[in-house]
PAZAPA-4460 file (N, C-alpha, C; in steps of 0.05 Angstrom, whole numbers, plus 32768, in hexadecimal, padded with zeros to 4 digits):
% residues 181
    n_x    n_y    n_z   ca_x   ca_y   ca_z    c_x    c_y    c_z   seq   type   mol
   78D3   8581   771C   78EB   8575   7713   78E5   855A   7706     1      X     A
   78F1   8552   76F7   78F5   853A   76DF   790A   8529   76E5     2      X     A
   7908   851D   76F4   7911   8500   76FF   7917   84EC   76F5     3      X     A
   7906   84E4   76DF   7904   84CF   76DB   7918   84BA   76CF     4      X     A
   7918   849D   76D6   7930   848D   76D7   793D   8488   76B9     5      X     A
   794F   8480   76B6   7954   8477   769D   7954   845D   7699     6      X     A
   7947   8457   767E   7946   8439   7673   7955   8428   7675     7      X     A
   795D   8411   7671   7973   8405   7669   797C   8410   7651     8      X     A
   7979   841E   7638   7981   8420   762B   798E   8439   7622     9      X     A
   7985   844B   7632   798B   8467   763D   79A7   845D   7644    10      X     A
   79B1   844F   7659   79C5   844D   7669   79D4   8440   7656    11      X     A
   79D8   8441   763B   79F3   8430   7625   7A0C   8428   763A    12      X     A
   7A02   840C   7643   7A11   83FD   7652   7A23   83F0   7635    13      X     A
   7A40   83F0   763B   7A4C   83E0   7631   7A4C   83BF   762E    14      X     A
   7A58   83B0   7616   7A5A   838F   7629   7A6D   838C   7633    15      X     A
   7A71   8372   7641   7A85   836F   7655   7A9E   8372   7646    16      X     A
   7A9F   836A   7629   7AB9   8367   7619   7AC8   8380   760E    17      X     A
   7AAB   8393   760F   7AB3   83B5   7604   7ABD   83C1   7621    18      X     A
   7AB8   83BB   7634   7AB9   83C4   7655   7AD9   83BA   765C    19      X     A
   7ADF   83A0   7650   7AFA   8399   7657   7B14   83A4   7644    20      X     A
   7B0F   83A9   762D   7B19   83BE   7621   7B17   83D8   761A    21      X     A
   7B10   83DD   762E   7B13   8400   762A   7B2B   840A   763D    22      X     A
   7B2C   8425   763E   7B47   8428   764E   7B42   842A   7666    23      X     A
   7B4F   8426   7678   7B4E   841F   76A1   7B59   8431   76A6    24      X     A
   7B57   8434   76C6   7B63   8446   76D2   7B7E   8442   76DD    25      X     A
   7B90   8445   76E1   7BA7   843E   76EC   7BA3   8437   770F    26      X     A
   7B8B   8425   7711   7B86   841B   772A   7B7A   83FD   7728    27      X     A
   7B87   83F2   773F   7B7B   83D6   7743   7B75   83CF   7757    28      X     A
   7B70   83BD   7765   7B61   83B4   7780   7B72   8392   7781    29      X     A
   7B74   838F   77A4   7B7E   8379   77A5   7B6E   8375   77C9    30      X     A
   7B5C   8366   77BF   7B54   834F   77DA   7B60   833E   77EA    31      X     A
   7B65   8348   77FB   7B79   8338   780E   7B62   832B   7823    32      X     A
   7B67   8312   7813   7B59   82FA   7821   7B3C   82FC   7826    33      X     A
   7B26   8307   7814   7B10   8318   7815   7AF9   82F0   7822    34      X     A
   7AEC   82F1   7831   7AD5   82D3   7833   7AC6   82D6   7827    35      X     A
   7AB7   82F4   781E   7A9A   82E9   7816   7A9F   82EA   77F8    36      X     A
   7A92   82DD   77EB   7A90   82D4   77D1   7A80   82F2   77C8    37      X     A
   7A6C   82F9   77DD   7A53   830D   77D2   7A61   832C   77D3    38      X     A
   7A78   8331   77E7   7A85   833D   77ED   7A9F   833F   77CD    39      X     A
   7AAC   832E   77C7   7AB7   832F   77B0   7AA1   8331   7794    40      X     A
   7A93   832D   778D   7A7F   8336   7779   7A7A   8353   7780    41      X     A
   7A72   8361   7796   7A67   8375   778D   7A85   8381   778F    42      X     A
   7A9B   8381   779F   7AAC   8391   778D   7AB9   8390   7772    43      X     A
   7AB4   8375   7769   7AB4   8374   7743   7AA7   838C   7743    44      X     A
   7A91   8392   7746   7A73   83A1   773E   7A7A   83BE   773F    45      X     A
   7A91   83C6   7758   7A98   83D9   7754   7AAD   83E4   7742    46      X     A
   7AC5   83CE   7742   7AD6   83D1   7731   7AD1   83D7   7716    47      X     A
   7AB9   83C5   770B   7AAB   83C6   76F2   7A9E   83EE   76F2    48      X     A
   7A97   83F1   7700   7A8A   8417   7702   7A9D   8428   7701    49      X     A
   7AB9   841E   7712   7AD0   8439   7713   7AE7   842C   7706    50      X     A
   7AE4   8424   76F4   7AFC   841B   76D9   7B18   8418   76E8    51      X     A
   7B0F   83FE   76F6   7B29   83F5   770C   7B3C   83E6   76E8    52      X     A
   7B49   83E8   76F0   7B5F   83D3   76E0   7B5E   83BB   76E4    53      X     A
   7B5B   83AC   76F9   7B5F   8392   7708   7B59   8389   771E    54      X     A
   7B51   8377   7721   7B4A   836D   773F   7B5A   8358   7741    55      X     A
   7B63   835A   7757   7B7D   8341   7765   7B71   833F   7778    56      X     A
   7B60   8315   7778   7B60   830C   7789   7B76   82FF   779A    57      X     A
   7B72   8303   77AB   7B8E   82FD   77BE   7B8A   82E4   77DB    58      X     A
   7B95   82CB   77E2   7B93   82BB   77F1   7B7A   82B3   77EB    59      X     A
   7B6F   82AF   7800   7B4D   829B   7808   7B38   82AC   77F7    60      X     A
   7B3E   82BC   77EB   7B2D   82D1   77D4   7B21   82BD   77BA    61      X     A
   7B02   82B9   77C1   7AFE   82AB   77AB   7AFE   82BE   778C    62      X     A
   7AF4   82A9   777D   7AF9   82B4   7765   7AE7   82A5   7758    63      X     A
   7ADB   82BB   7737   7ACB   82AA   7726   7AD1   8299   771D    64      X     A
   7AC3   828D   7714   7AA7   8284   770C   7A95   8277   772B    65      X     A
   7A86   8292   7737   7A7A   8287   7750   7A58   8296   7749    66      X     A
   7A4E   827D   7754   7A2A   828E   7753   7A2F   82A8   7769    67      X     A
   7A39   82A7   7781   7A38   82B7   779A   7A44   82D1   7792    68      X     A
   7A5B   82D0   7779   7A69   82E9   7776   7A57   82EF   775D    69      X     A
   7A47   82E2   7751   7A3F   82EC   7737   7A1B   82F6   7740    70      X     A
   7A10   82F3   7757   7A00   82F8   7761   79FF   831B   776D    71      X     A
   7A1D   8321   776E   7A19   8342   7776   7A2A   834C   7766    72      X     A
   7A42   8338   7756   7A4A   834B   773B   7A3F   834C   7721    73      X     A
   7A2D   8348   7725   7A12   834C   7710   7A27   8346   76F1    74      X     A
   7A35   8330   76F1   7A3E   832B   76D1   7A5D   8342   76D2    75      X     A
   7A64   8358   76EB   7A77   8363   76EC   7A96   8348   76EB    76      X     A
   7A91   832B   76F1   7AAF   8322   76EC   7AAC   831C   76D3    77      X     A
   7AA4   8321   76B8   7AAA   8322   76A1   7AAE   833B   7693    78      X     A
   7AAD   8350   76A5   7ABD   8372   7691   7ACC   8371   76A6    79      X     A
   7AD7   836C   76BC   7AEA   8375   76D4   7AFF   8363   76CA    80      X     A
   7B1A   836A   76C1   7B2B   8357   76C4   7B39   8351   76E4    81      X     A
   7B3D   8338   76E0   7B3C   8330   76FF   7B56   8314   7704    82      X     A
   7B5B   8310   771A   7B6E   82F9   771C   7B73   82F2   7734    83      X     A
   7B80   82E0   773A   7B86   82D6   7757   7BA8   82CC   7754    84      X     A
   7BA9   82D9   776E   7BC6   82CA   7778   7BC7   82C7   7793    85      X     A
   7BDD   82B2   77A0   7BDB   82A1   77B5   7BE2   82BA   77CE    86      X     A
   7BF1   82C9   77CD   7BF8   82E0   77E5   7BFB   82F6   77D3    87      X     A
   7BEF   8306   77E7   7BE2   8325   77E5   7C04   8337   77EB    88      X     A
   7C11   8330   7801   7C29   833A   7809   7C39   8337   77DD    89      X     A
   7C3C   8323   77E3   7C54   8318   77C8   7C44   832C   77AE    90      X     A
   7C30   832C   77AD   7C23   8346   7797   7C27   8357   779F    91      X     A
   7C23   8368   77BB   7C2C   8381   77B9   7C44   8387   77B7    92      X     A
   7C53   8375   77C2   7C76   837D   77BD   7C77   8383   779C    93      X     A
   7C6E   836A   778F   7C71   836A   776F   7C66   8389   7760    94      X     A
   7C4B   838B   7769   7C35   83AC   7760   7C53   83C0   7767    95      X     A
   7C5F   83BE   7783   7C6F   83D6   7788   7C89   83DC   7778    96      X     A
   7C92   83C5   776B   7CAE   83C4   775B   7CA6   83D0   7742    97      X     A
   7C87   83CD   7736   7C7E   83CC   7721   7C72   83EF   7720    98      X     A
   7C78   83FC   7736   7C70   8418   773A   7C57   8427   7745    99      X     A
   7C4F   8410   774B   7C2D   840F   7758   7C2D   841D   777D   100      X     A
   7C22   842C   7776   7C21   8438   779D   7C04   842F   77A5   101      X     A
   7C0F   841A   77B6   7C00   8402   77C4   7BF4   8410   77E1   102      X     A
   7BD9   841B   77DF   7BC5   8425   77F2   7BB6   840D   77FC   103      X     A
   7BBF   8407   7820   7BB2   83F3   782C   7B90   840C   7837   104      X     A
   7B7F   83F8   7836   7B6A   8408   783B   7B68   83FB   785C   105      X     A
   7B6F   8404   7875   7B72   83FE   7890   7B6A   8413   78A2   106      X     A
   7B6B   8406   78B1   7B65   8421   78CF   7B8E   841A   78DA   107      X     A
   7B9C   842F   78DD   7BAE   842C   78ED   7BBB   8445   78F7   108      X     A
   7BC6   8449   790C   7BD6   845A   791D   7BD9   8473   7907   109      X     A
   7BE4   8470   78EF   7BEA   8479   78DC   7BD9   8481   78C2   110      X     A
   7BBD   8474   78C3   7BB8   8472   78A7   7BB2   848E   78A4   111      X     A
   7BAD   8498   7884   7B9F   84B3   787A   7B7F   84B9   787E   112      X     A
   7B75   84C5   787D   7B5B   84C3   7879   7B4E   84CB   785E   113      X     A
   7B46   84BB   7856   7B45   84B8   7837   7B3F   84D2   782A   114      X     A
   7B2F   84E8   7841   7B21   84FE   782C   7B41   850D   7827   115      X     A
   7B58   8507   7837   7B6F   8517   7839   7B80   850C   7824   116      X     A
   7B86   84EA   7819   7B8E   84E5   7806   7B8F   84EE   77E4   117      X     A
   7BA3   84FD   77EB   7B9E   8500   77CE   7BAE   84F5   77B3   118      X     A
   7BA4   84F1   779C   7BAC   84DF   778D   7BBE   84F1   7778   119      X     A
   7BD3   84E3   776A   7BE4   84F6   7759   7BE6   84F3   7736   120      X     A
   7BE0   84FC   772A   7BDF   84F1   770C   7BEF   84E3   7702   121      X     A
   7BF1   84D7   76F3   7C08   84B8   76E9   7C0B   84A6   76FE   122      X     A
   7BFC   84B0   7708   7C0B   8499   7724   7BF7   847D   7723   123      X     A
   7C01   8467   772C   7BF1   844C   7730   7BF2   8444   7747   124      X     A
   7BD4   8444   774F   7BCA   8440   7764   7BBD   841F   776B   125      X     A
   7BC3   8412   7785   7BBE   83F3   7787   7BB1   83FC   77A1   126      X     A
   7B9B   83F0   77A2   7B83   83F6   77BB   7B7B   83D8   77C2   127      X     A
   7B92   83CE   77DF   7B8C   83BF   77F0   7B77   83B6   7801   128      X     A
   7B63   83A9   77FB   7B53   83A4   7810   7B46   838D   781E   129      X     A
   7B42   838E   7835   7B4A   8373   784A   7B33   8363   7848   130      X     A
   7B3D   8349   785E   7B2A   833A   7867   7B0D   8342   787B   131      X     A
   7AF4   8339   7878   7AE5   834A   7890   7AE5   834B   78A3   132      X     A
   7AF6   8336   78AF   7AF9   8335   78CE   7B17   8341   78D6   133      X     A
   7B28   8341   78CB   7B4A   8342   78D4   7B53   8358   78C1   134      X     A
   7B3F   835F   78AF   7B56   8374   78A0   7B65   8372   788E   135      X     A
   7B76   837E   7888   7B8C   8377   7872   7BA5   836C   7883   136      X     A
   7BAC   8366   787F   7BC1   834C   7891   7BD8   8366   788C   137      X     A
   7BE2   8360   78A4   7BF5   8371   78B7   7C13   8374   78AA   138      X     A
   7C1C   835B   7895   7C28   8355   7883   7C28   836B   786E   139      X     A
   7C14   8368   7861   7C0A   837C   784C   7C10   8397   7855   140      X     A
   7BF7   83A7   786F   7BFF   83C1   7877   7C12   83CB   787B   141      X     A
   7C2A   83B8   787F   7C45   83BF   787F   7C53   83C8   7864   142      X     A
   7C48   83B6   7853   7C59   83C1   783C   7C4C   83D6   7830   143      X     A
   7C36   83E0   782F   7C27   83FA   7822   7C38   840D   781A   144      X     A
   7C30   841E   780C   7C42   843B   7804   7C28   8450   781B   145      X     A
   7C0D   844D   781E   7BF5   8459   7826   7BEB   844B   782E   146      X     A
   7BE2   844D   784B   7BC1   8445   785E   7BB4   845D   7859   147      X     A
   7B9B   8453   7851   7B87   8463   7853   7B78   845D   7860   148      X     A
   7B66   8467   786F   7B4F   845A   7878   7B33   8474   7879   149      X     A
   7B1D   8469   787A   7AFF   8476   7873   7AF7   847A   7892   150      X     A
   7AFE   84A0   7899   7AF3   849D   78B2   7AD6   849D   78BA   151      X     A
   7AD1   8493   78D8   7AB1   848B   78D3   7AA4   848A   78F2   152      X     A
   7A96   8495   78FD   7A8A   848E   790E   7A74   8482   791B   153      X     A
   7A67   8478   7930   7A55   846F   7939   7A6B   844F   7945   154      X     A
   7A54   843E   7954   7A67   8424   795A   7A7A   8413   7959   155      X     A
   7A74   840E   793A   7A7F   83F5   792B   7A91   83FE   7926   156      X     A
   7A9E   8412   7919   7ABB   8416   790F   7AC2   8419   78FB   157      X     A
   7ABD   8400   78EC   7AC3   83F3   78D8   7AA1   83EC   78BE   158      X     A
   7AAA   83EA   78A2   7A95   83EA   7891   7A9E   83CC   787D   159      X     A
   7A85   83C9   7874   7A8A   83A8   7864   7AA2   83BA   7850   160      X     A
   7AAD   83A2   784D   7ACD   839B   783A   7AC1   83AD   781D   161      X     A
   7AB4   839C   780C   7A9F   83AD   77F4   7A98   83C6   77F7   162      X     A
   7A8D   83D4   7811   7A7D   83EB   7813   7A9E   83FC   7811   163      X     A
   7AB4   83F9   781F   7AC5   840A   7830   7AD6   840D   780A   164      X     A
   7ADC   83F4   7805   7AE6   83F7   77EA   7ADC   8405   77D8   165      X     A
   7AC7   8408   77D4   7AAC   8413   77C5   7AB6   8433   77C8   166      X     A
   7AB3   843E   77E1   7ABD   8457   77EC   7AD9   8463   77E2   167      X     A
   7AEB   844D   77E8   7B0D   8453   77DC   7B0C   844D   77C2   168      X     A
   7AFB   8447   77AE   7AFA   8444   779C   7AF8   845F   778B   169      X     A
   7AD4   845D   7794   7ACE   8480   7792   7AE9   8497   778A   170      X     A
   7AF1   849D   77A4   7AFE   84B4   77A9   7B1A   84B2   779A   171      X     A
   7B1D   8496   778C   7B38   8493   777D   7B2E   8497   775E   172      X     A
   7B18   8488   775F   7B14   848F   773F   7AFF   84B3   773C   173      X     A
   7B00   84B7   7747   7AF0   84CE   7747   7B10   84E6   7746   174      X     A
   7B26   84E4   7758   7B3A   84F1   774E   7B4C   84F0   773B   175      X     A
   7B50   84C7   7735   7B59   84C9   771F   7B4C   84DA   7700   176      X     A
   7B2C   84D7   7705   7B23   84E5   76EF   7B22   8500   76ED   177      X     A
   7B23   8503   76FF   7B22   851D   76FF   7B05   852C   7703   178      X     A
   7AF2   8521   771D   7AD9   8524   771D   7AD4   853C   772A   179      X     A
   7ADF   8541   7741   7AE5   8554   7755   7B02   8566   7752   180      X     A
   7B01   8570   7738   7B1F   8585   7734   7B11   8599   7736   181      X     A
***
């Protein structure tokens, strides 16, 4: 078998300016109150791979221009359009008026389990995700249209903020495209 990797040039990476105008998916992401700086870069990094529409930083959620977020979004906060606002609650109410079905990514009594979520065409999707220690604030999970959560076993429970998003990312842009029909 023939393996072998592809070049950089093999891989016709777009620039960040051809990356921010092309067409998105009818999904966005909103960090509710995310700490690590390294943790918000690499999900630029993802957003930038599964043609998120937007990233909404939300509360104590830093934001670029940071060495810490530009150290794992590899140059992703210049094709990711991105923004910040002061409460995560007051945007989702706003995403929901605006027709957006606001998926908290949580563990609760209730949530879905993501392989069971399934996504519907035309539809706009907003993928909530929390702080690393507390979650998505209790506020927020209340207003959701969808909890989902990534089931998982062994000790811990729970997976870094980036990795778990990374996952709900996946399985949204992979149905919005239509990867697995």
């Amino acid at each position: 078998m023939n393996h072998k990797k592809k070049n950089i040039l093999e891989l016709t990476r777009m620039t960040p300016a051809e990356c921010r105008a092309m067409g998105k998916l009818p999904l966005m992401v909103l960090l509710d109150n995310v700490r690590s700086l390294n943790n918000v870069g690499a999900i630029l990094r993802t957003a930038d791979a599964f043609s998120v529409a937007q990233v909404v930083m939300c509360g104590i959620t830093g934001t670029p221009p940071s060495p810490e977020i530009h150290k794992t979004a590899l140059g992703a906060e210049e094709s990711v359009v991105w923004r910040h606002v002061p409460y995560t609650a007051d945007e989702v109410r706003r995403l929901r008026e605006e027709g957006w079905h606001v998926c908290v990514l949580e563990q609760t009594h209730n949530s879905v389990p993501l392989q069971d979520f399934r996504v519907e065409p035309g539809r706009k999707y907003a993928l909530v995700a929390g702080n690393e220690v507390q979650g998505v604030d209790q506020k927020v999970v209340d207003l959701a249209d969808t909890v989902i959560e990534i089931p998982q076993e062994g000790a811990k429970h729970s997976l870094n903020v980036s990795v778990s998003t990374g996952i709900a990312l996946w399985h949204l842009f992979s149905a919005l495209r239509g990867v697995h029909s």
